[in-house]
C-alpha positions as a LaTeX table, in Angstrom:
\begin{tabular}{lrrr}
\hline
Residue & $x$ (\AA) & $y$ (\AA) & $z$ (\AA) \\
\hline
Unk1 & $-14.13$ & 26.13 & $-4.34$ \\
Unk2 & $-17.27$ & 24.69 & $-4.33$ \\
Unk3 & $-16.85$ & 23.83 & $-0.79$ \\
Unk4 & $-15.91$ & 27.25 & $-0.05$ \\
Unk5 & $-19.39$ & 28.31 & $-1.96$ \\
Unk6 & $-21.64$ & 25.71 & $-0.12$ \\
Unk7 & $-20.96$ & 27.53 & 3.22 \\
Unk8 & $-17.67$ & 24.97 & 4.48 \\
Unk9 & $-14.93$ & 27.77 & 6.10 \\
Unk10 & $-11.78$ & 28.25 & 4.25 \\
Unk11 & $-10.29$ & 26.54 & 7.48 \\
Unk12 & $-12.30$ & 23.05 & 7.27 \\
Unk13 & $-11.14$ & 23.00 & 3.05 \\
Unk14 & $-7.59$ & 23.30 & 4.67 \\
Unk15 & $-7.89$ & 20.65 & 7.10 \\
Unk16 & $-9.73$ & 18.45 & 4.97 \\
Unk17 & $-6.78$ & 18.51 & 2.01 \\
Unk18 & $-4.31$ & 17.99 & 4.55 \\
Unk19 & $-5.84$ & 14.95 & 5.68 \\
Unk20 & $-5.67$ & 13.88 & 1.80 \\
Unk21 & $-2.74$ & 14.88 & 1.50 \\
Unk22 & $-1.66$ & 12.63 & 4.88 \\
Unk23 & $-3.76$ & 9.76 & 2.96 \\
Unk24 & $-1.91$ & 10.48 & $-0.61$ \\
Unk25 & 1.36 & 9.97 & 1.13 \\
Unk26 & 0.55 & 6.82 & 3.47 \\
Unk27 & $-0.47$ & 5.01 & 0.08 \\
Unk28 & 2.57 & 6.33 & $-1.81$ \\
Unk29 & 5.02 & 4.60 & 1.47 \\
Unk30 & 2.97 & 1.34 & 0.70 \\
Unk31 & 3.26 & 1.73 & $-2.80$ \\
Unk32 & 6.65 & 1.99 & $-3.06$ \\
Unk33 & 6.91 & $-0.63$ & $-0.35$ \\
Unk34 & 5.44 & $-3.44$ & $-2.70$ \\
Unk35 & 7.13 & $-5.44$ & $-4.90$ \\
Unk36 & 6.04 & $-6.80$ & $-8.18$ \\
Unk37 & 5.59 & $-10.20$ & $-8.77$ \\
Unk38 & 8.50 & $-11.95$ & $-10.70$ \\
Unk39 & 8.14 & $-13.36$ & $-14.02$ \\
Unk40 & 6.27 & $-16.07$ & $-15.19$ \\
Unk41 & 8.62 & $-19.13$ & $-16.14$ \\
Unk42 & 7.40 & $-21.71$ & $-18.42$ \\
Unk43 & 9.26 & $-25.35$ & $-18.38$ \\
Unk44 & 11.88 & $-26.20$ & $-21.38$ \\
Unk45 & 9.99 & $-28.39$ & $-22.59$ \\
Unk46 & 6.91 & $-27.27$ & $-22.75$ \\
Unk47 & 6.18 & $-26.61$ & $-26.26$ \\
Unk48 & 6.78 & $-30.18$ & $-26.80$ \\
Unk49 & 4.28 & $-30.96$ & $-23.68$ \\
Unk50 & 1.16 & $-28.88$ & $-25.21$ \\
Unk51 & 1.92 & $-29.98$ & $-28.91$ \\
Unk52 & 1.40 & $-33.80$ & $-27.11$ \\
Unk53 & $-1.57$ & $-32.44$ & $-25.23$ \\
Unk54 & $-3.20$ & $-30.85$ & $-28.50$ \\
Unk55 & $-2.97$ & $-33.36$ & $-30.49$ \\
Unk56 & $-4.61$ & $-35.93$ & $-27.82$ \\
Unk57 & $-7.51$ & $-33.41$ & $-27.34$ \\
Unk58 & $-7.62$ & $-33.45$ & $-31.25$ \\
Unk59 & $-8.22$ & $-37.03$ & $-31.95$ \\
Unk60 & $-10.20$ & $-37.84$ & $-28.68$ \\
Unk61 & $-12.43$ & $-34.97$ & $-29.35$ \\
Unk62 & $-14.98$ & $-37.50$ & $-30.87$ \\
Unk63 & $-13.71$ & $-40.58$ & $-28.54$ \\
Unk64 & $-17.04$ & $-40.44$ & $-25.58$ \\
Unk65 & $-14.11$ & $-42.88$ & $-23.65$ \\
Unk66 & $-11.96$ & $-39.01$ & $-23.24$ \\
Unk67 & $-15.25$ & $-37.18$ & $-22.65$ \\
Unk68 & $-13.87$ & $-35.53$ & $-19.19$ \\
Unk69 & $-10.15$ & $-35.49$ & $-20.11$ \\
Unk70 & $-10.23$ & $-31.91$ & $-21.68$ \\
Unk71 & $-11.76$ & $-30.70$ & $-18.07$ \\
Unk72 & $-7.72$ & $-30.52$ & $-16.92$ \\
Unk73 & $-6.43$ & $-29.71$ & $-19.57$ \\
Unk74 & $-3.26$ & $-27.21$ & $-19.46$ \\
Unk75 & $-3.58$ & $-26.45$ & $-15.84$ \\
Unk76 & $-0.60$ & $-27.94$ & $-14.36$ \\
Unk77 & 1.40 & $-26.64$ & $-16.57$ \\
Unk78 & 3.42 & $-23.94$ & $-14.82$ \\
Unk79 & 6.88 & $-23.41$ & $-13.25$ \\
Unk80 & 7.12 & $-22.67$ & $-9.72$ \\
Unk81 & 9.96 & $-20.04$ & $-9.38$ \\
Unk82 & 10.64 & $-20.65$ & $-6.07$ \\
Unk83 & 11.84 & $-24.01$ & $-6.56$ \\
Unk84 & 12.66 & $-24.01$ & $-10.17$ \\
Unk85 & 11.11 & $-26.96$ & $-10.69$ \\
Unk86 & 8.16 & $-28.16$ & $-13.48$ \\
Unk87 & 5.20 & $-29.05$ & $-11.64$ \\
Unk88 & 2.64 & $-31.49$ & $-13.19$ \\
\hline
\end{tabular}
């Protein structure tokens, strides 16, 4: 409407919402084309690995010899679905 108001013909508002309407459907195709990322898997043991990794951090929090071990800390910790396999 306000379009309409500001002087724009009734036949540029019509060709303007087609082309969104062309746009709205183009990103609905490559929406539905996409697929979601698969879960995130976390090793078996794992638990066990960060209750380890905890309690290092814990008592070599006041150790200056572990001063840049808690830089790394927890990072490699992740299953890579594609091979199934814990990575360290």
């Amino acid at each position: 409407m306000d379009a309409i108001i500001a002087g724009k013909s009734a036949e540029q508002v019509k060709d303007r919402m087609i082309e969104l309407d062309q746009q709205k459907q183009q990103l609905e195709r490559r929406l539905s084309a996409f697929r979601a990322p698969g879960p995130i898997l976390i090793h078996p043991s794992m638990a066990v690995t960060y209750r380890e990794r905890v309690a290092a951090l814990t008592a070599g929090l006041g150790d200056a010899r572990c001063e840049g071990s808690a830089a790394g800390f927890g990072r490699s910790d992740r299953t890579d679905p594609g091979e199934g396999k814990h990575r360290r």
